[in-house]
C-alpha positions, -999 to 999 in steps of 0.1 A, spaced: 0 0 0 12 33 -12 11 68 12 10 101 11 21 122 39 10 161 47 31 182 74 8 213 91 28 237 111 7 252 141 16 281 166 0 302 185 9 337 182 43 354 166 58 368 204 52 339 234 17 319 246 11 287 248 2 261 224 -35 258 227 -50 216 231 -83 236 215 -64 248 182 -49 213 178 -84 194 180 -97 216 154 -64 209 133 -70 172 140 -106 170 138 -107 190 101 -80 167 85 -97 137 98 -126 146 76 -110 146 46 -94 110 55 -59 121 70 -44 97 102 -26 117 127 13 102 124 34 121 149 32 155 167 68 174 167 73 203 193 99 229 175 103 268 175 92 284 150 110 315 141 86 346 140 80 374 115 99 399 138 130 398 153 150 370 157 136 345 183 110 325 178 75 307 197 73 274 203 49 254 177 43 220 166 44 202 132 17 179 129 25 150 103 -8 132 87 -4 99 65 -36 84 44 -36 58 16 -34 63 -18 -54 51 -45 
C-alpha cells in the first residue's frame, strides 16, 4: 500500500503563549474529515516574523492511503 504524507505547522501567536489543546483538535478533527491519520506531533520553535527569536509550535504530520 502506497502513502501520502502532509506536514501542518501550528503556533500560536508570533511573540510567546502557549500552544493551545483547542487549536490542535480543530487541526486534528478537520483533516480527519478529509481521511488524513494523525502520524506524529513534533514540538519545535518556529521563528517569528519579527525579530530573531522564535515561539514554540508543533508540526503535525498526517499519512492516508493512496489510491
Amino acid at each position: 500500500m502506497r502513502y501520502e504524507y502532509k506536514v501542518v505547522q501550528i503556533r500560536e501567536g508570533l511573540i510567546g503563549g502557549k500552544m493551545s489543546a483547542g487549536k490542535l483538535e480543530d487541526v486534528l478533527n478537520e483533516h480527519a474529515k478529509a481521511g488524513w491519520q494523525l502520524k506524529a506531533v513534533t514540538s519545535v520553535e518556529v521563528k517569528g516574523r519579527i525579530g530573531p527569536g522564535g515561539t514554540e509550535g508543533v508540526l503535525v504530520t498526517f499519512e492516508r492511503p493512496v489510491g
